[in-house]
N, C-alpha and C positions, 0 to 999 in steps of 0.2 A: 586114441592119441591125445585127445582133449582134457586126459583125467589125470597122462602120464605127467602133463609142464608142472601142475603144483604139486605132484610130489618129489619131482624132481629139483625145486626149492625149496622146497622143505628141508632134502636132503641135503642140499647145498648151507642152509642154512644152520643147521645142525651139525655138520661138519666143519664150518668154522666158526661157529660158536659168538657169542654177541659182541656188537660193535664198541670200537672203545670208545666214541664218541656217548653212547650209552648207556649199559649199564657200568661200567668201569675204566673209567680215565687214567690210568697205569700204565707206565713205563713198563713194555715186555724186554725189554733188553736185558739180561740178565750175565754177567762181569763173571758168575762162582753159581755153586751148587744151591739148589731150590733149600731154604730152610723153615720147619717149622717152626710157627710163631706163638702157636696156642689152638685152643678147642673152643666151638662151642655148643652147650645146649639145647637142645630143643623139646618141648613140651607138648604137645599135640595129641589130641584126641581123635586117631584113624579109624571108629569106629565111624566119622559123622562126617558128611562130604566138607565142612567147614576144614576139620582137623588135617582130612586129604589134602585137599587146596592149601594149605599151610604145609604141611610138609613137604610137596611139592617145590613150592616155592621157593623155599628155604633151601634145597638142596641145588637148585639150580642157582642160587644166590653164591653161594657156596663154590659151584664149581663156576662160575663166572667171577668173582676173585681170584680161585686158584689159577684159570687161564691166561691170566696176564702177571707178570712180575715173578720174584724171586719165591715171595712171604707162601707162604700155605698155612690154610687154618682147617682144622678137621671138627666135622661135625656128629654129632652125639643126639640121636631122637629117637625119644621115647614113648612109645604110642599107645600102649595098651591101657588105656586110662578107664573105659568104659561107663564113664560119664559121673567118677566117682572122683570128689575132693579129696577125698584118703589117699588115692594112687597118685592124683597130683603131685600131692606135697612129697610122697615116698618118693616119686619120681626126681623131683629137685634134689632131695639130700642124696639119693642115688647117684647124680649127674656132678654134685659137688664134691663128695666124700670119694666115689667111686670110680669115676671118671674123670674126675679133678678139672673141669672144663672151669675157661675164664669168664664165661657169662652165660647166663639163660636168657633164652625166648620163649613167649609162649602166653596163650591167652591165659594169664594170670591174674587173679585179681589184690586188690591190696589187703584183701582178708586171707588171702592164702597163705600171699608171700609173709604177714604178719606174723603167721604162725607157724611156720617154718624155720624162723627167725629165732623165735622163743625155743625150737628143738635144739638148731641147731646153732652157734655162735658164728661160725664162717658165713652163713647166710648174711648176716648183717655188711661183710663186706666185699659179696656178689655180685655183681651190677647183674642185675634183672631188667631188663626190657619186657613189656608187659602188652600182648596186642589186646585186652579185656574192653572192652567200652568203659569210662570210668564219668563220672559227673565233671569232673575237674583233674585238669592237667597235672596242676600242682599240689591239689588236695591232700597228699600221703606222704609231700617232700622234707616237712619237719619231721613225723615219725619215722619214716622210711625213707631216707637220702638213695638209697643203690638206687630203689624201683624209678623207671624210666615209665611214662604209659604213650603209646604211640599209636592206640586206638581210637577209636569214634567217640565224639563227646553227645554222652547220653542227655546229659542237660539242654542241649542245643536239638538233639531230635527230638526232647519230649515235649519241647515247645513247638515245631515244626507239625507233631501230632495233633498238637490242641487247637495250633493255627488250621486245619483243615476241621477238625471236628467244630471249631466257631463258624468258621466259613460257612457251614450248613447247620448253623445254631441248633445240633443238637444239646440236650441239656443232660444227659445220660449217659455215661457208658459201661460196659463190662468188659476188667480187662481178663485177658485167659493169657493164662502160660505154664509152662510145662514144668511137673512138679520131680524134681532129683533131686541127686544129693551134690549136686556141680558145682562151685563157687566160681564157673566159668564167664560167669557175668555176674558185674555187681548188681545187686537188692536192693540199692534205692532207687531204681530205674521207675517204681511203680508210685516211688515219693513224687519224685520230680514231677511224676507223667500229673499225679493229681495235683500239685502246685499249680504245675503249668493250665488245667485245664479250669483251675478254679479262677484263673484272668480272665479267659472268654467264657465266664459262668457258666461253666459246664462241671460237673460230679463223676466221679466213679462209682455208680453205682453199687459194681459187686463185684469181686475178686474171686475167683475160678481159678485154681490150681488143680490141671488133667495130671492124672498117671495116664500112661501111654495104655495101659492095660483097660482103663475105665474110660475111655473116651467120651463111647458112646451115650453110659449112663449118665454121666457128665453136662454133654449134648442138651440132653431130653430134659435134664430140671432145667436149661437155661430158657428152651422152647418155651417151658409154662410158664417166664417171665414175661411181663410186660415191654422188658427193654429191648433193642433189635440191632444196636449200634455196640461188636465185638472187636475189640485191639486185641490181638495174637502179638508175644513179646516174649521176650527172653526164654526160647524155644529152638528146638533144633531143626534143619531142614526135614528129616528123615519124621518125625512128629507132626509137622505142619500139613506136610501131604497126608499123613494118615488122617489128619483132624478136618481136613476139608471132603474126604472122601467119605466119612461117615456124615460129617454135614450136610454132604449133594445126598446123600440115600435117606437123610430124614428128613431132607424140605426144604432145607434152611441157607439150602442157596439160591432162593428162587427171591422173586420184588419183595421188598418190603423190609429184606434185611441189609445189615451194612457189613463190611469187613473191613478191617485195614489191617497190615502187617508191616510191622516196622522193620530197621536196616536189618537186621540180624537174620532176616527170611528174603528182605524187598532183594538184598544182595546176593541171592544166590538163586533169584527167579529164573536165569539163566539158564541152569542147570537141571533144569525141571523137565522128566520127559510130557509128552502130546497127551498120554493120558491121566498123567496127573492134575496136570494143567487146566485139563477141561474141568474140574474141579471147582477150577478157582477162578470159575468168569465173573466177570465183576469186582475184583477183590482191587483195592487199594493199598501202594505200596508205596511207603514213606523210605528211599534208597536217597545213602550220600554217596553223591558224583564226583566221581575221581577225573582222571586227567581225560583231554577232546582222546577218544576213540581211534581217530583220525590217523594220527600222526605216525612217523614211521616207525618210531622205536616202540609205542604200543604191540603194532601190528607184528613187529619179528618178537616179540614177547609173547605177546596171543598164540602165535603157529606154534611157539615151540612151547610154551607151556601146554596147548592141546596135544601136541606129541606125546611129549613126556608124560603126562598125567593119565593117557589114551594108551600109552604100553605099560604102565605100571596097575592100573585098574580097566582090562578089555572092556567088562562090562559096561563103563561107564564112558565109552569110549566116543559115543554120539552127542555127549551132552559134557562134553569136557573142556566147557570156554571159563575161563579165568575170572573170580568176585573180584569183588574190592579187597576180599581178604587174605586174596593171594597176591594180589599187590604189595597189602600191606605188609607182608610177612616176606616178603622177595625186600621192601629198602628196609628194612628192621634187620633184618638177618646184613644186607650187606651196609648198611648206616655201623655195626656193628664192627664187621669185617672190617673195613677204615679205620675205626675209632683202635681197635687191636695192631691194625699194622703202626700207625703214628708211634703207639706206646709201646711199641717191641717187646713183649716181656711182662712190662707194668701192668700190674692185673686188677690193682684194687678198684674200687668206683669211684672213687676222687680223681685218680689218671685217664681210667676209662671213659667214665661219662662226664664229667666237669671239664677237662681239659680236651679230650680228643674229640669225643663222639657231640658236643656243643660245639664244636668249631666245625662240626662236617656238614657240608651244603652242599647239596646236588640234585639233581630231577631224577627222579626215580618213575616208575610204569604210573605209580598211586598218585602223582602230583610233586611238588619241589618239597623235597626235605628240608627245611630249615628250622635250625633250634633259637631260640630268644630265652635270656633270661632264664636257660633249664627247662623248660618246654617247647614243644612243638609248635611251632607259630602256623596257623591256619587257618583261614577262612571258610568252614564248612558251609556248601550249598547241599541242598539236597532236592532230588526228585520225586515228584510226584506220578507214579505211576498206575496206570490203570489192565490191570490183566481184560487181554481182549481176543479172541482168536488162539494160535497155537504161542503167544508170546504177550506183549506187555509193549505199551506205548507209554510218552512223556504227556504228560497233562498241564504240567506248571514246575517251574524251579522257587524254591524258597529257600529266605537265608535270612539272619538276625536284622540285618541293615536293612535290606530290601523289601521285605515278607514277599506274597506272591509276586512276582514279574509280571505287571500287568495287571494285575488285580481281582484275576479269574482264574478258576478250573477248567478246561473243558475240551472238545467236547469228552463227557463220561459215561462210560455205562456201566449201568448197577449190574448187581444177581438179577438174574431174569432176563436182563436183555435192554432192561426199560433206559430210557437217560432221563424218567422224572425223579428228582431227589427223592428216597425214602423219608418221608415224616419221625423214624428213629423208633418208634415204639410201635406195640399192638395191642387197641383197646381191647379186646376181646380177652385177652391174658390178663387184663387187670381186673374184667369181668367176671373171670372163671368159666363158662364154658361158652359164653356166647348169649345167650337164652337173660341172663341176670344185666340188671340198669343199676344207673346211680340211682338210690332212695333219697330224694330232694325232701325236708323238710318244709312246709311253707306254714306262715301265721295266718291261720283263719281269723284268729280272735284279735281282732284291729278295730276300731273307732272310726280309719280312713279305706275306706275297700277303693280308691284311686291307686295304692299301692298292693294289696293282693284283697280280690274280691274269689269269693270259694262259693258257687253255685251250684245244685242239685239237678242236673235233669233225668225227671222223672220218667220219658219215655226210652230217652235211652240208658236209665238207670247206669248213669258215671256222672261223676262228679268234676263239674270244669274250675280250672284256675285261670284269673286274667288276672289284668292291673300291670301299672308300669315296671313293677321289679319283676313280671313274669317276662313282658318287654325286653328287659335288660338283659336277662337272662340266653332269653333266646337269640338275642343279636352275637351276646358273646360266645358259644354255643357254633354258630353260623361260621364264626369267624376263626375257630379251627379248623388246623387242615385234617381233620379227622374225624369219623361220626362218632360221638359222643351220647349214646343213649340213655337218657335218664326218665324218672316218673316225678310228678312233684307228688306227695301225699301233704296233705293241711293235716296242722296241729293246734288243734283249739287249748294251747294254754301260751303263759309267757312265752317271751323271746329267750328271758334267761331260763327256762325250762327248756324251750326248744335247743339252745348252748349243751344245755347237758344232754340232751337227746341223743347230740351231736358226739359227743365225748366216749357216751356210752351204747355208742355205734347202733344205736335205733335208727338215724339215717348218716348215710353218707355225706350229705352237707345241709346246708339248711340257710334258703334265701329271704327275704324278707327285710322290714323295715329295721335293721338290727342293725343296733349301733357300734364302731370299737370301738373298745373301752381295755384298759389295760389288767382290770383282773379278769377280762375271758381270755384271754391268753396262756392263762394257766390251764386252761383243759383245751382248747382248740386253735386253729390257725385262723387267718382273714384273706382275702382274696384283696387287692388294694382299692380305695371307696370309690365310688360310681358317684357319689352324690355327697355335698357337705353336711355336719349335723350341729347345729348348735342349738344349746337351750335356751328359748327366749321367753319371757314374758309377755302373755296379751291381756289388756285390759279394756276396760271400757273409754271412748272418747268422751272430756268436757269442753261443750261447745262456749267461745265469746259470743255470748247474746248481746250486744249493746249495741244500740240507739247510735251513739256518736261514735262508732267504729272507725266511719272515714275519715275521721281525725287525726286518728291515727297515724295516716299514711305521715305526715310531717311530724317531727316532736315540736314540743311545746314553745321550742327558743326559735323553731323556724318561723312558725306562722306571728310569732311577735314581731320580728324582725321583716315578714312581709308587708305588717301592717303600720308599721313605724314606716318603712320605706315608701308604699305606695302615698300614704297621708303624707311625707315630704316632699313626694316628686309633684301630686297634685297642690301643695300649696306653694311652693317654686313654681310652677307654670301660673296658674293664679294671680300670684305679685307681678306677673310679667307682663299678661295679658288686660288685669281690669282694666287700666288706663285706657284703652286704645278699641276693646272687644265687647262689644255690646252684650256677648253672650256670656260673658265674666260681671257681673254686677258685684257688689260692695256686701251681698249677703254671705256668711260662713257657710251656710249652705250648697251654696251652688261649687264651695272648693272640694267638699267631703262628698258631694255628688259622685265630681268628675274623675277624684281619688277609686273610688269604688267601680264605675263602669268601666274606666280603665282598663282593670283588670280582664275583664272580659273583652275586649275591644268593641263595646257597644257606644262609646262618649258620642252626644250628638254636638259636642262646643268643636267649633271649627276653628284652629289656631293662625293667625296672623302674622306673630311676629317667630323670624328665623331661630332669636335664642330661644323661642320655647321650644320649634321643633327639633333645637338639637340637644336638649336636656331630654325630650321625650322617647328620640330613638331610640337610644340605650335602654330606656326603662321596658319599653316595646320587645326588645330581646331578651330580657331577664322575665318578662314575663312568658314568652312562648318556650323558653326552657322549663321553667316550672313547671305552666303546664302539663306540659308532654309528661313530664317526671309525672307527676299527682296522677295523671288517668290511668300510665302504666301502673303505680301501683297498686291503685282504688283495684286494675281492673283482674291485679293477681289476686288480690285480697276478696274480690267478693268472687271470684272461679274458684279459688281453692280453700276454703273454710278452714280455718284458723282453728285447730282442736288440741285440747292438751291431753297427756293419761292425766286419770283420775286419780292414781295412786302408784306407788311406787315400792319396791320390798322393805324397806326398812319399815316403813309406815305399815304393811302387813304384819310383818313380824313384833312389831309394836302393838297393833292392835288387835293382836289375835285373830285376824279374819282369815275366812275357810278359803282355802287355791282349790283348784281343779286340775286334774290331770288323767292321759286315758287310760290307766291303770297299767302302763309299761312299766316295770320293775324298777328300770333305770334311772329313770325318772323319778319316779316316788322315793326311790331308794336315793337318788341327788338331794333331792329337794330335804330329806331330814339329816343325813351323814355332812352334805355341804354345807348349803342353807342355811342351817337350822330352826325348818318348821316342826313344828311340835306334827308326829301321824294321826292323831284326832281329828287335828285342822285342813286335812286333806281329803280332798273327794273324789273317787273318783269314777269317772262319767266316758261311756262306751259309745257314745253316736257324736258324729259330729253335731249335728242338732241340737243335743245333749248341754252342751257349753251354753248356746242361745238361750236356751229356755233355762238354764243356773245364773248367764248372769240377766235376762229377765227378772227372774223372782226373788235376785239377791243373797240367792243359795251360794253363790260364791262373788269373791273380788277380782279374782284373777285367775287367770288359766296359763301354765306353764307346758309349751310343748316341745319338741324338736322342731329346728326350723322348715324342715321341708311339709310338716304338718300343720306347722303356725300359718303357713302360703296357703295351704287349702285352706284352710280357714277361713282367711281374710278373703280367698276370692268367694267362695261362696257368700259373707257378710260383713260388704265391701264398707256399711257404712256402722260408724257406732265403736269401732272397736281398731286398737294400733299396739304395735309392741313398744313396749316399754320396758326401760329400765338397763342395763349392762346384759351382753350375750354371754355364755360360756362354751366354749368350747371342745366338741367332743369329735372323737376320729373319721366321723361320718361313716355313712352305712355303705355295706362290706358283706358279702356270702360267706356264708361260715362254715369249716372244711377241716375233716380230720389230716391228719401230716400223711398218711397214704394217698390221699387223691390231690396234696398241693403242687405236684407237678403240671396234674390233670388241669388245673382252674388255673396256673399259674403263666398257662404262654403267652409269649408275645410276638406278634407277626412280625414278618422281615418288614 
């Protein structure tokens, strides 16, 4: 009894047919005889459960106008398309020439309907409504005025796509879809996808067009790619399930892979049976959300379109609930219907759609049909959903204004089960079988072994690498989310040899004191610098040897001015006091005494009268400033030794004296192309040592390094020696990396 009540609403509801508050607000009162008002076309591919659910729909559209009012309009659909652009277009002129219908529907693209156009001339004044996903609404309105598009804007998913693939900053992807001869969606979908994904720096790796027949070979070369993060797009339901059932039996839905499937699939996840589905655990689906679920006119829309769709295909009869693109083909078909009845008769596309079908507003099952301006006015959100169990949950909604709700995915689970984010790639593919490392290049042959030191042990016959760029290395190294296995091998020649080393795939990259510089760029890439490099000059210190140094500390017009001063203030007090002060006598003596001790506050003359001690005080406080001044600088001047360089570059290159440098290319190779020292007057010296004992014996004037080797320098020979002169600036030092592994060396953690 409990199975009989909904079918016995069902039946009731299908018996009288949809509410007029619903899909059709028409007067059924009818005065005179039902008249026909016109036909129209329909296009549909019933080969593919998409094309089914559109004809379906369309026909129910159809006969829910016919059910109310006088008008009748008959409809014309032609299915047997079999996923071919040829039959399309035959199909149109068929429905035009043949059938004389006043307008088509049908997932049409604007490359079709163009060429259509050019067969036939009446196509030009068709009114075509178009369900196709297109980039832009209005995009084809100059060329083609009939075409209406009232399908999904691809531009707005393909940013929606890239917004999830940033979100988990992969930096990769491959997109797949399915290779025919269908112009059933437009072609720049794959433009768009990589615009959009080159915002959140992220690439398309590599584009994979399956024939349905090659799946699986297909499958397997993508396996021995390094990348793991697959967009499935512009595909058919019936394809999608095959593509994921050969991927569960090769591996490739297990941790570590990603998937996403955009509207074109996410919207007909529905209709997916239990065993397909298990397929597709884990898979990510980028679906745009049509109207709340909820509501009543959905729900008598959903029962009776499962009816109908359920006795027209038995087989399909369990999995028979309604896309988004049976929606949208149910208000396209009766948006249509409307714009036909207004125009009675009037069939061109200027009455049709400019004046009738742009004035029709009404809620349809898909959301509220309104036109603005000759396009569809809309705000598409979409969903994010995550296949999980025998069906598919909500994750997140995103939309242009908004991006994520919230600012999260979750919770999610990948392939395998896991809900740790996939890292997006596998080292091991970029490896080749597993067994193979990156070939690290390192400079043995250095002057500074603080940056790579390369030692021999003899008992355990291997050879070790330390120093701070092996340091560096290993920290960066750690701080992917993935094992990265490499070897360093040392290269006892140049850096710019090791460069080419690098170019002509002797190693995989190549670490070291290596500077960028803009013509290695022509053979390899740079990892971004770890450390600054500039060229500085070091030379020897000359010390101020002089005797009368703390003199110094005042200039010349000070200490005159002290002693002008003090010699007045002592002979003012003098005049004041001899009269009256036994310790003032009448000698010039006793005034330049008391001038001089003064200054120290040693005076042993005891003052009597008030005017002298109030000429005195002030002098008192000009002296205990001074002071303090003079000691603090005496006592910077004798702490820090006052040294100057001995010489400078112009002065080199004037007088032909020999520089040193530690035989880095770049270097030697600055110092004559920039510079301009003559290469005879250059020397160059392997030890740090090496430099001490050159400018020791006056084998050289100056020594030109990079700065971070100029800083060893100076700390091991702290005294004697400073940079001098103007720096030059170079890229600073950088791991050097063919363009196949700069993805590898190039991440950046969240």
């Amino acid at each position: 009894m409990g199975g009989a009540v909904p079918f016995l609403v069902a039946v009731f509801l299908l018996s009288v047919g949809p509410s007029k508050s619903g899909a059709n607000e028409r007067d059924d009162t009818c005065t005179g005889n039902h008249h026909r008002i016109g036909s129209i076309g329909a296009v549909v591919d019933q080969g593919s459960r998409l094309g089914r659910e559109q004809k379906t729909a369309m026909e129910m559209a159809v006969h829910d106008f016919n059910l109310f009012g006088c008008s009748k309009i008959a409809l014309h659909i032609t299915g047997d398309l079999r996923g071919s652009s040829g039959r399309a277009a035959s199909a149109v002129l068929n429905l035009i020439n043949n059938e004389e219908v006043q307008a088509v529907i049908g997932t049409l693209t604007s490359s079709l309907v163009e060429l259509v156009s050019v067969f036939d001339d009446r196509a030009k004044d068709m009114p075509i409504v178009s369900l196709a996903p297109t980039a832009t609404y209005t995009a084809s309105s100059q060329q083609l005025p009939q075409l209406i598009h009232m399908g999904n804007n691809i531009s707005l998913a393909s940013r929606c796509v890239a917004a999830v693939v940033g979100h988990f900053r992969w930096r990769k992807v491959t997109a797949i879809y399915e290779q025919s001869n269908c112009l059933s969606t437009e072609g720049c979908f794959l433009t768009h996808l990589s615009d959009s994904l080159r915002v959140v720096d992220s690439v398309i790796d590599h584009y994979s067009s399956f024939p349905q027949a090659a799946i699986e070979e297909e499958l397997k070369k993508l396996k021995g790619k390094s990348n793991r993060v697959f967009i499935v797009t512009q595909s058919s339901l019936e394809f999608a399930i095959l593509l994921f059932d050969k991927a569960k039996h090769l591996g490739m839905m297990k941790y570590g892979y990603v998937w996403i499937v955009t509207n074109d699939l996410a919207s007909l996840l529905g209709s997916v049976d239990s065993h397909s589905i298990s397929s597709m655990q884990g898979v990510i689906g980028i679906k745009a959300r049509f109207i709340d679920i909820k509501t009543k006119s959905f729900r008598e829309f959903k029962l009776r379109f499962r009816h109908k769709y359920g006795s027209a295909y038995p087989e399909e009869e369990e999995y028979s609930n309604p896309s988004l693109f049976a929606l949208q083909a149910y208000d396209a078909t009766l948006a249509v219907t409307k714009a036909m009845e207004k125009s009675q008769g009037r069939t061109t596309y200027e009455e049709l759609l400019k004046t009738n079908m742009f004035s029709t507003n009404f809620a349809g099952p898909s959301g509220d049909i309104t036109f603005k301006m000759g396009t569809l006015s809309n705000e598409e959100t979409f969903q994010i959903i995550n296949v999980v169990g025998e069906s598919y949950h909500e994750i997140a909604l995103w939309s242009l204004s908004t991006d994520f709700l919230g600012g999260k995915l979750g919770p999610l689970y990948w392939p395998g089960g896991s809900q740790i984010v996939p890292k997006g790639w596998n080292s091991t593919s970029f490896l080749g079988d597993g067994e193979n490392v990156l070939k690290i290049g390192v400079a043995a042959k250095t002057a500074f072994s603080q940056f790579v030191r390369v030692t021999y042990d003899h008992n355990r016959n291997e050879t070790n690498v330390t120093g701070f760029i092996v340091d560096v290395l290993e920290a960066v190294v750690k701080m992917l989310p993935y094992h990265l296995p490499y070897v360093l091998t040392p290269f006892n020649w140049s850096n710019d040899e090791m460069v080419e080393g690098v170019y002509h795939k002797i190693f995989d990259a190549a670490a070291g004191d290596i500077s960028i510089v803009a013509d290695r760029y022509q053979y390899v890439e740079f990892s971004q610098p770890y450390l600054e490099s500039r060229l500085v000059m070091v030379v020897t210190e000359k010390p101020e040897n002089s005797k009368w140094f703390f003199m110094k500390v005042f200039k010349k017009e000070m200490w005159v001015t002290l002693a002008v001063m003090s010699v007045f203030v002592g002979f003012v007090i003098w005049l004041i006091e001899r009269a009256e002060n036994p310790d003032f006598d009448d000698h010039l003596g006793t005034m330049l005494w008391f001038s001089f001790t003064v200054l120290f506050f040693v005076q042993r003359e005891h003052l009597k009268s008030n005017l002298a001690r109030i000429v005195l005080a002030p002098w008192f406080f000009v002296i205990l400033i001074v002071s303090a001044s003079f000691t603090a600088i005496l006592t910077s001047t004798v702490t820090v030794s006052r040294l100057k360089p001995s010489i400078d570059i112009e002065t080199l290159k004037r007088t032909d004296s020999v520089v040193g440098c530690d035989g880095i290319t770049l270097v030697c190779r600055y110092l004559v192309e920039v510079l301009g020292f003559m290469p005879v007057r250059i020397k160059r010296i392997d030890s740090i040592s090496g430099y001490a004992k050159a400018f020791e014996n006056g084998d050289i004037a100056a020594a030109f390094f990079v700065e971070p080797h100029a800083k060893l320098f100076l700390a091991e020979y702290c005294k004697g020696y400073t940079i001098a002169g103007p720096t030059f600036q170079f890229g600073g030092f950088g791991f050097v990396r063919t363009t196949s592994i700069s993805f590898f060396l190039s991440y950046r953690p969240k």
